[in-house]
N, C-alpha and C positions, 0 to 999 in steps of 0.2 A: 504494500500500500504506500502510496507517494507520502511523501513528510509534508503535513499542512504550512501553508501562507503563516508566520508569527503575528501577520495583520489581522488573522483571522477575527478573533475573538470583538476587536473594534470594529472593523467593517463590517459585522454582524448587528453591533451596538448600533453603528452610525444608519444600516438598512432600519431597523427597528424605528429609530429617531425621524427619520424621515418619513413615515409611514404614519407615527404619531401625529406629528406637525400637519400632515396632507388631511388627518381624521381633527385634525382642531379647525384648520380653515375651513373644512364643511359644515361642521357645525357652528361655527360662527358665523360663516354667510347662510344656512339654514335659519339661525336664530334670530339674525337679522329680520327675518319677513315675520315676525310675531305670531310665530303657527301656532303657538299655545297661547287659549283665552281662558278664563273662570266667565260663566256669565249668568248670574242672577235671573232665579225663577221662582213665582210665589208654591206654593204648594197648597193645593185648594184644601186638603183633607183638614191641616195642619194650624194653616194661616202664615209657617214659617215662610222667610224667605232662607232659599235653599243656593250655593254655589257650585256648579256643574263644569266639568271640566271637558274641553273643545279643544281637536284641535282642528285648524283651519289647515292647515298642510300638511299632508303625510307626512311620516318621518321615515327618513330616506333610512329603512333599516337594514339592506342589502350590504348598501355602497358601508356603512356603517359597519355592520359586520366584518365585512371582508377586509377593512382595513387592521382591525382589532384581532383578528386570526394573523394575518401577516407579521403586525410587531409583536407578537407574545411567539410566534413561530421562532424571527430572526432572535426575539432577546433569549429562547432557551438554546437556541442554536450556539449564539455566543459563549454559554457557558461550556457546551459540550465541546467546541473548539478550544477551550480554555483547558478543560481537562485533558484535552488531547494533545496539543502545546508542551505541559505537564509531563506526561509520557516520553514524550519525543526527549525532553530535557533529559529525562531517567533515563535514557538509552534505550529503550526500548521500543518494539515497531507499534503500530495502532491496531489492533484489531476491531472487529465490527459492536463487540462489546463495552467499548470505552462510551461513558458518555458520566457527565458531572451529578455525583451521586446527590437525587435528593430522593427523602424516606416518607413513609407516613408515621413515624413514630422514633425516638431515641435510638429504641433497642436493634430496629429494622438497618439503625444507621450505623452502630455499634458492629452490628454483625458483618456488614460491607467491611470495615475498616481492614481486615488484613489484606483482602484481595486489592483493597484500594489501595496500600502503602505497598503491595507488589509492583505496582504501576507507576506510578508520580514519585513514590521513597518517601521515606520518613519526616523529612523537614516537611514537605510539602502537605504532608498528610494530616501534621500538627495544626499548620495553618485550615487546611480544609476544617477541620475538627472544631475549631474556634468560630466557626461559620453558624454551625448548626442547621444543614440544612435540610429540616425533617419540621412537621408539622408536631409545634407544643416548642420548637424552636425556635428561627427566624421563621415565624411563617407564610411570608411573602413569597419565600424558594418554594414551598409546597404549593402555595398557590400559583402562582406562575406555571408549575409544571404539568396541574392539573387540568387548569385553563389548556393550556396548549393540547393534553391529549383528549379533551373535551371536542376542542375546533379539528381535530383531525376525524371525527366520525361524526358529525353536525355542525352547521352554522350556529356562532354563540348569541345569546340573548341581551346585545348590549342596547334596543331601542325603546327600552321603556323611559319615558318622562316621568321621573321622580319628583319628588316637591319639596326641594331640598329648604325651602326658605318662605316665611311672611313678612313682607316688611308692611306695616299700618301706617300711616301718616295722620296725621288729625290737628286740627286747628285748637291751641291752646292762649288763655290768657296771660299776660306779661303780668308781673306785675310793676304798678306806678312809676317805679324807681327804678326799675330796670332801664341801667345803661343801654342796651340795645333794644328791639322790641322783637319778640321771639312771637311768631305768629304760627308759625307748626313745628311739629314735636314726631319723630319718626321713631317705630317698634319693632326692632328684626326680629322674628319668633324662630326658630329652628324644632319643625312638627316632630312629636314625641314620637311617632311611626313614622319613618321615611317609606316609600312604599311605593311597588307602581302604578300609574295611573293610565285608566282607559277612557277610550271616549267616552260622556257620558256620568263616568263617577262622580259622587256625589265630596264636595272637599269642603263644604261647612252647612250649619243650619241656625237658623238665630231669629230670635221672634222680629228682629225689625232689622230694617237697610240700617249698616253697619257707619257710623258718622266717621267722614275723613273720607281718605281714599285708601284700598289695599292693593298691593302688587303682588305677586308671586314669581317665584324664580324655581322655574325647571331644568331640569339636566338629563343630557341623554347618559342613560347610567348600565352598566353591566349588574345584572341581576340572574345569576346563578347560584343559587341558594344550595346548598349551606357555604359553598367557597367563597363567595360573593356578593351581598345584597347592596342592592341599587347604589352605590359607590361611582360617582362620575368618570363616566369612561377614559378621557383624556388624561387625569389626574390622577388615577389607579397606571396605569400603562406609563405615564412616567413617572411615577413613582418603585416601577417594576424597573426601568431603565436605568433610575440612578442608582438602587441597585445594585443591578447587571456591570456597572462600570464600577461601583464601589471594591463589588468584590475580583474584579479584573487587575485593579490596582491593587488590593491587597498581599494577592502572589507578585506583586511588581517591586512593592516597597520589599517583602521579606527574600527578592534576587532570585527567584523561581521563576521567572518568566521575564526577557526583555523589554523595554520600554519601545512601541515601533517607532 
């Protein structure tokens, strides 16, 4: 087997990045055109006024998806180029089996470790070990790898609009004295169930039209439950990326792997 690019493990990173970036611009020019409304309906039974959630523009869930498999593809790819790097250092060839050990549990990770320090050697193996890359550990590595073998036998669920936020506005009184004169007064609520929202759902009820104005802030969010719940997709995925370059440098500062 040919001895891997030493670029690898970053040009993997840097594919990832650029995948992210292309899934931010769409949902920013997405969010631009205001395709999510709440819109206020009485409810006869009740007398409540009720807020219903709309949206005016589908949400591009396809293009969405497929961006969201690609960088969780390249960012685990990175890693397994990383351990393979690793190998190459130790002298030894790459077989089809190398790939950057992450577990579902401590013991699962424990038990890889001799066959792992066969491969990469014991310095490198210490540093791997200090990582923890097994779920009940860092568990971003678990999640990350989950995700990615999830997107390899279905398209993943990142287009639900969540409701990540209430900001209330409302006309309040100054008082007399007051240096300045303070005419409204603004409430960021963060909802005690984030959760996703479909056409139609119901996202409040209240005996009277609510005084002020309320805004709401949706996000297209990845929602795979248990790995995942609705976590905005953009800021899950780089947060997965920095990461992926965290621990890229990590084998760099401890002279395990070159700087490219």
């Amino acid at each position: 087997m040919s001895v891997p690019s030493e670029r690898g493990p970053w040009a993997k990173a840097e594919r990832a990045e650029e995948h992210i970036n292309k899934l931010d611009d769409l949902i920013v020019c997405f969010r631009d055109k205001n395709p999510y409304v709440v819109v206020g309906e009485d409810d006869p039974v009740t007398s409540e006024r009720v807020g219903r959630f709309h949206e005016r523009i589908a949400t591009p869930k396809e293009s969405v998806s497929l961006l969201v498999g690609d960088a969780l593809h390249n960012l685990r790819s990175a890693l397994d180029l990383l351990y393979c790097q690793l190998v190459v250092n130790n002298n030894k060839p790459i077989s089809g089996n190398d790939q950057f050990p992450i577990t579902a549990d401590a013991n699962k990770f424990k038990a890889r470790l001799p066959e792992v320090k066969a491969r990469i050697g014991a310095t490198a193996t210490t540093t791997l070990e200090k990582l923890k890359p097994y779920e009940g550990g860092h568990d971003s590595y678990w999640r990350l790898h989950k995700l990615d073998i999830m997107d390899k036998h279905r398209l993943l669920l990142p287009t639900v609009a969540a409701l990540q936020e209430i900001i209330h506005t409302f006309p309040v009184e100054s008082p007399p004295d007051a240096p300045v004169n303070i005419s409204r007064m603004g409430v960021h609520l963060t909802p005690h169930n984030i959760r996703p929202v479909n056409e139609g759902d119901e996202l409040f009820r209240l005996h009277a039209e609510p005084e002020g104005e309320i805004k709401y802030r949706f996000e297209i969010s990845l929602h795979e439950p248990p790995i995942v719940e609705c976590e905005p997709v953009v800021e899950l995925l780089n947060h997965f990326a920095t990461g992926v370059r965290e621990t890229i440098n990590r084998f760099v500062s401890a002279g395990h792997i070159a700087a490219p």
